[in-house]
C-alpha positions in Angstrom: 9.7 24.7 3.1 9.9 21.4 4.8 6.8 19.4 5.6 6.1 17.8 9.0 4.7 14.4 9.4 1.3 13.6 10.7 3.3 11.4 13.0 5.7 13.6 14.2 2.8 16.3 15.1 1.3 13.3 16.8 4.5 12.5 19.1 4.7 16.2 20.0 1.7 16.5 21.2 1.7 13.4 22.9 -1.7 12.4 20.6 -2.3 8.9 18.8 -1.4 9.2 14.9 -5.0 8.0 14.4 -6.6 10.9 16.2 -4.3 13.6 14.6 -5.1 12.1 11.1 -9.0 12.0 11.6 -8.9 15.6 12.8 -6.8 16.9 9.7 -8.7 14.8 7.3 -11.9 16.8 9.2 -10.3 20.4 8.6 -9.8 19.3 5.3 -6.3 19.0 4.7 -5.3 16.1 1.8 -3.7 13.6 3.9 -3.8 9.6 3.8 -1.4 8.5 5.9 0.4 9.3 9.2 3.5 9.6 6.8 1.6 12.8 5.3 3.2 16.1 5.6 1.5 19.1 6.7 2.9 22.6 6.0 3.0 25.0 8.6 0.1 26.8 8.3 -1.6 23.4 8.2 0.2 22.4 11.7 -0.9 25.4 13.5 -4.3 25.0 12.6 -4.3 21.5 13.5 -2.7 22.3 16.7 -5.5 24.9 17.7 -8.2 22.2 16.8 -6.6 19.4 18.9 -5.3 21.6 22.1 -7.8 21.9 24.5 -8.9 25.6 25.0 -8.4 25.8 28.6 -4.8 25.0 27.7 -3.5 27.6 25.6 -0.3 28.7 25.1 1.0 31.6 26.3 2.4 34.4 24.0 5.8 34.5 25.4 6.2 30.5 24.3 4.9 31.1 21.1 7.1 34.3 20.3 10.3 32.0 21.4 9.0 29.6 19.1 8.9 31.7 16.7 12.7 33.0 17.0 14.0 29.2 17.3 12.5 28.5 14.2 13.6 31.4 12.4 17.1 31.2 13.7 17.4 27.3 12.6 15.6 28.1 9.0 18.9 29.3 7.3 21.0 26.5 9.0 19.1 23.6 8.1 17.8 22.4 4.3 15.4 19.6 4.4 15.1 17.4 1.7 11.4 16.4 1.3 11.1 12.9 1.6 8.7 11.8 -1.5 5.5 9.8 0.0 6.1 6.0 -1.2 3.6 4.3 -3.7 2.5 1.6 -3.1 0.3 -0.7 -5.4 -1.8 -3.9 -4.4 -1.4 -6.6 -7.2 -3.4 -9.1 -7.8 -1.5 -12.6 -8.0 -2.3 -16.5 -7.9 -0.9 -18.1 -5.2 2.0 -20.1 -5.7 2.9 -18.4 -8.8 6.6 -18.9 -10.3 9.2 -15.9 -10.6 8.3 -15.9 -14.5 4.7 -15.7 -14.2 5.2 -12.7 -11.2 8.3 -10.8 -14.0 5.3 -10.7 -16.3 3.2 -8.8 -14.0 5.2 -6.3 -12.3 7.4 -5.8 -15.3 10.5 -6.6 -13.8 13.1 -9.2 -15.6 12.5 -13.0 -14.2 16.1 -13.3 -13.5 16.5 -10.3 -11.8 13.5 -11.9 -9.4 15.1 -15.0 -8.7 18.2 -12.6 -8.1 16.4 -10.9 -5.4 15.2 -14.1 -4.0 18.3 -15.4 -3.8 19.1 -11.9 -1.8 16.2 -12.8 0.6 17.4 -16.3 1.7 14.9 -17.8 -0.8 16.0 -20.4 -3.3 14.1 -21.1 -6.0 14.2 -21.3 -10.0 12.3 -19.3 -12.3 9.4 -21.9 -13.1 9.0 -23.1 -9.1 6.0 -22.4 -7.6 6.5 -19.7 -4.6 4.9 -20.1 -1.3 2.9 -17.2 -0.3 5.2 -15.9 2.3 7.6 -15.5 -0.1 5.6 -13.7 -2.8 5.0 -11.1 0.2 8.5 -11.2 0.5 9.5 -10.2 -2.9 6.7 -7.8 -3.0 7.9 -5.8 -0.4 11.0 -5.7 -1.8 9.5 -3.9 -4.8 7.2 -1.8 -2.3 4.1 -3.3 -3.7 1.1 -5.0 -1.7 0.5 -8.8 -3.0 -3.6 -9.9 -3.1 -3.2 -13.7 -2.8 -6.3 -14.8 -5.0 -6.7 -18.7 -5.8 -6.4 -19.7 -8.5 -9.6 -20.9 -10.6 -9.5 -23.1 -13.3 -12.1 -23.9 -16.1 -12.4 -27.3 -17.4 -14.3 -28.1 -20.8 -16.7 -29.6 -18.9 -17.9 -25.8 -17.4 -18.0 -24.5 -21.1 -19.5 -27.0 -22.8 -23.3 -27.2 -22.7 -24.6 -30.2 -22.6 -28.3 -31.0 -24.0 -30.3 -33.8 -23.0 -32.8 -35.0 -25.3 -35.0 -38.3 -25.8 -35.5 -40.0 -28.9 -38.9 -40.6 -29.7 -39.3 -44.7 -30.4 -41.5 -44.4 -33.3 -38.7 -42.7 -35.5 -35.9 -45.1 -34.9 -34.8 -47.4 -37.6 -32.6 -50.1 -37.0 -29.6 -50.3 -39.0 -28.4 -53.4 -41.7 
C-alpha cells in the first residue's frame, strides 16, 4: 500500500508542510520530514485534525472518494520511494580528496573523478575550497560540518617549570 507524503497532504489541502508535519508529529505519527509518508489511516486522521469542523465533508464526497480510489487501486502499483539518509560529517576545511576518501570510505580517485564530473579540477593532495567539499558531499547525499582545523604545537604540550636557583648553592665551574 503506497504511502503519501507529508507534502503532498500539505498541497492538497492547501496547508504549509510545516503545519501538517507539527500536527502529525502531535497525533503521534513517526514522521521527520515533509518527505515522510503517511498510510491511509494515518491521512484521514490527520485530515480530521487539521479541517476545521464547521467544514466537513459531506458523505456523498467521501463515498465518491472512496470508489475513485478503489477503482484506481488495481490499475496503479506504486513503488515506495525509500526515505534518503543522509549523514552530517565532520571535516577540516580545505581538506584534499585523499584525506575526504579516508572518511567517507570512498576510493580517492573515484573523488577526484566526481570532481572532475562537477566542473572542479583538482588533484588528489590539493586542498578543496569549502564550496566544493559541499559540492562533493552532496553528491554522496551526505551533510559536510566545516570545522577548522586546530593544530597543537610542542609548545601547548610541553609544560614548562620555572624555578630559581638559590645563590648560596651555586659553584662556579674550572
Amino acid at each position: 500500500m503506497a504511502k503519501k507524503r507529508i507534502h503532498q497532504i500539505a498541497k492538497e489541502l492547501d496547508i504549509a508542510s510545516a503545519d501538517v508535519l507539527f500536527h502529525a508529529k502531535e497525533l503521534g505519527f513517526e514522521v521527520k520530514t515533509a518527505s515522510s509518508g503517511l498510510t491511509e489511516e494515518e491521512e484521514e486522521l490527520l485530515k480530521l485534525a487539521l479541517l476545521p469542523e464547521d467544514e466537513p465533508e459531506s458523505e456523498s464526497e467521501v463515498v465518491q472518494e472512496q470508489e475513485e480510489t478503489i477503482q484506481d487501486a488495481p490499475k496503479t502499483e506504486v513503488e515506495e520511494v525509500p526515505e534518503d539518509d543522509v549523514q552530517i560529517i565532520e571535516i577540516s576545511r580545505n581538506s584534499s580528496p585523499e584525506k575526504i576518501s579516508s572518511l567517507i570510505d570512498v576510493d580517492a580517485t573515484q573523488i577526484v573523478g566526481d570532481l572532475m564530473g562537477l566542473g572542479i579540477m583538482k588533484a588528489i593532495d590539493t586542498p578543496l575550497e569549502d564550496s566544493d567539499i559541499e559540492k562533493l558531499f552532496e553528491k554522496y547525499n551526505l551533510i559536510p560540518d566545516l570545522i577548522d582545523e586546530i593544530t597543537i604545537s610542542r609548545e601547548d604540550i610541553i609544560e614548562f617549570q620555572e624555578f630559581e636557583d638559590d645563590p648560596d648553592k651555586l659553584n662556579l665551574r674550572a
